[in-house]
C-alpha positions as CSV (number, residue, x, y, z in Angstrom):
1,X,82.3,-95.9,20.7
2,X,84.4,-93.5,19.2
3,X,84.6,-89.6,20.1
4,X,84.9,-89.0,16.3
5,X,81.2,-87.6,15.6
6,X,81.5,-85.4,19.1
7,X,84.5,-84.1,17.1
8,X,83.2,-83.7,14.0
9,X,80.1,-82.1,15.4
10,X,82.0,-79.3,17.1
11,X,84.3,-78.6,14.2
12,X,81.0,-78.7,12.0
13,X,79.3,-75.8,14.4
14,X,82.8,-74.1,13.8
15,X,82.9,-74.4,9.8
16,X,85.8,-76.4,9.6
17,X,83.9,-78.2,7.2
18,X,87.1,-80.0,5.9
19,X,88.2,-81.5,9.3
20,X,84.4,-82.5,10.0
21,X,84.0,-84.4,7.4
22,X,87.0,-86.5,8.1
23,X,86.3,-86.9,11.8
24,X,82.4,-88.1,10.5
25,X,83.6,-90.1,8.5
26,X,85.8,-92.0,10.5
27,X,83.1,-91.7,13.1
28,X,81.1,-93.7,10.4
29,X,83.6,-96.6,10.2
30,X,84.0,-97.1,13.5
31,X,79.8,-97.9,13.3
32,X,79.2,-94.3,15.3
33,X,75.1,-93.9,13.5
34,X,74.7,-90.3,15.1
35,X,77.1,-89.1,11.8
36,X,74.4,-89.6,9.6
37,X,72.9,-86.7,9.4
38,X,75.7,-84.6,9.1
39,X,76.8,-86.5,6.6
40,X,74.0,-86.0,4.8
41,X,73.9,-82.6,5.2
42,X,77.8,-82.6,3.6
43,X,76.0,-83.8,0.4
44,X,72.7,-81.9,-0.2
45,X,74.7,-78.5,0.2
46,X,77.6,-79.4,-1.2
47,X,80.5,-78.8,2.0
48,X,83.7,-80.0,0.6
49,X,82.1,-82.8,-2.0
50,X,80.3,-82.3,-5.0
51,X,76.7,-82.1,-3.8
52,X,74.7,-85.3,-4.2
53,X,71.0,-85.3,-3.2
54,X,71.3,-89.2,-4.0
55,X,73.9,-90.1,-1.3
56,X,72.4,-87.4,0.8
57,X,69.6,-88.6,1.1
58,X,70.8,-92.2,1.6
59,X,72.5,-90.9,5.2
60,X,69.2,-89.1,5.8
61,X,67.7,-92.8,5.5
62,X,70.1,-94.2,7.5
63,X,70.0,-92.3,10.0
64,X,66.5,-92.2,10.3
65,X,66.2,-95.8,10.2
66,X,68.8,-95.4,13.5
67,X,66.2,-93.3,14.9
68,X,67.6,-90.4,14.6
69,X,64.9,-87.2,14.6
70,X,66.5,-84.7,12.5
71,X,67.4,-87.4,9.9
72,X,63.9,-88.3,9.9
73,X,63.4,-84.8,9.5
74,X,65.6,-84.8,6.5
75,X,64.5,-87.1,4.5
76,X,61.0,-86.6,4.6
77,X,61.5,-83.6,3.4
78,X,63.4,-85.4,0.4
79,X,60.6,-87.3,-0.1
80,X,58.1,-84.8,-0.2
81,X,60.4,-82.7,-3.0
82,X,61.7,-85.7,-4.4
83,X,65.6,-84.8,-4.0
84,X,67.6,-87.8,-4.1
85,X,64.6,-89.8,-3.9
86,X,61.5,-90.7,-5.7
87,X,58.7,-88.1,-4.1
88,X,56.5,-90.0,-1.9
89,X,53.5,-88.1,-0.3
90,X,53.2,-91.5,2.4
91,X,56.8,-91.6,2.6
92,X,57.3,-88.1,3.3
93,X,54.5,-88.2,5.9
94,X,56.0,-91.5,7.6
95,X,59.1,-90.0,8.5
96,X,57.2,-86.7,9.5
97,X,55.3,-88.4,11.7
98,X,57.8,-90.3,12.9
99,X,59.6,-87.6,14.2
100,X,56.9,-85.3,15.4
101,X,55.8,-88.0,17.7
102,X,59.7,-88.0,19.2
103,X,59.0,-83.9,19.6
104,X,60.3,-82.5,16.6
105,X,58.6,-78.5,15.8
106,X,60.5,-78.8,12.2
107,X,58.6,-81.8,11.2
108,X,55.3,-80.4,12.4
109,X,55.7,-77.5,10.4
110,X,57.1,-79.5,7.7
111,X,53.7,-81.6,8.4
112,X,51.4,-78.5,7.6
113,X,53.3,-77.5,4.4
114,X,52.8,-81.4,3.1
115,X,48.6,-81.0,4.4
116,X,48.2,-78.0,2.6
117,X,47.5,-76.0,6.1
118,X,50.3,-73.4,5.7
């Protein structure tokens, strides 16, 4: 496996948002699924592309499906407000799950505001 995502990741937490992207996605080619998310996030807000909740939220999926937690994080929260995606109330609430079980706060809190609790 490549050291392109570690790259990207630390340029990322810099802001060079240009460089990042490249090193993700080269990361993605190389079949590196930890980019996902960041990639993802590149899309929804709109960092050097246009912003595109559809492909975001395609990386979200992708990622999650990888098992990554803040992907899984991501796009249930897509689901629940329908960016990119069709809303899904069991959708969103799979994904939340999902990734409270691994530990995640975010979707826990994420979980309340879907309940109604918050």
């Amino acid at each position: 496996m490549s050291d392109y995502f570690e790259i990207g990741k630390k340029l990322y937490g810099k802001r060079d948002y240009s460089k990042a992207f490249e090193f993700l996605e080269k990361a993605e080619k190389s079949g590196d699924t930890k980019c996902y998310y960041l990639l993802g996030l590149f899309y929804q807000k709109g960092l050097v592309v246009k912003q595109n909740y559809i492909t975001a939220s395609q990386y979200f999926l992708k990622g999650a499906e990888a098992g990554d937690i803040n992907s899984m994080v991501a796009i249930g929260i897509s689901y629940n407000r329908g960016e990119g995606v069709e809303e899904s109330y069991q959708k969103s609430e799979y994904w939340l799950l999902k990734a409270r079980d691994l530990g995640s706060i975010i979707a826990e809190r994420a979980l309340e505001e879907l309940w109604g609790i918050r």
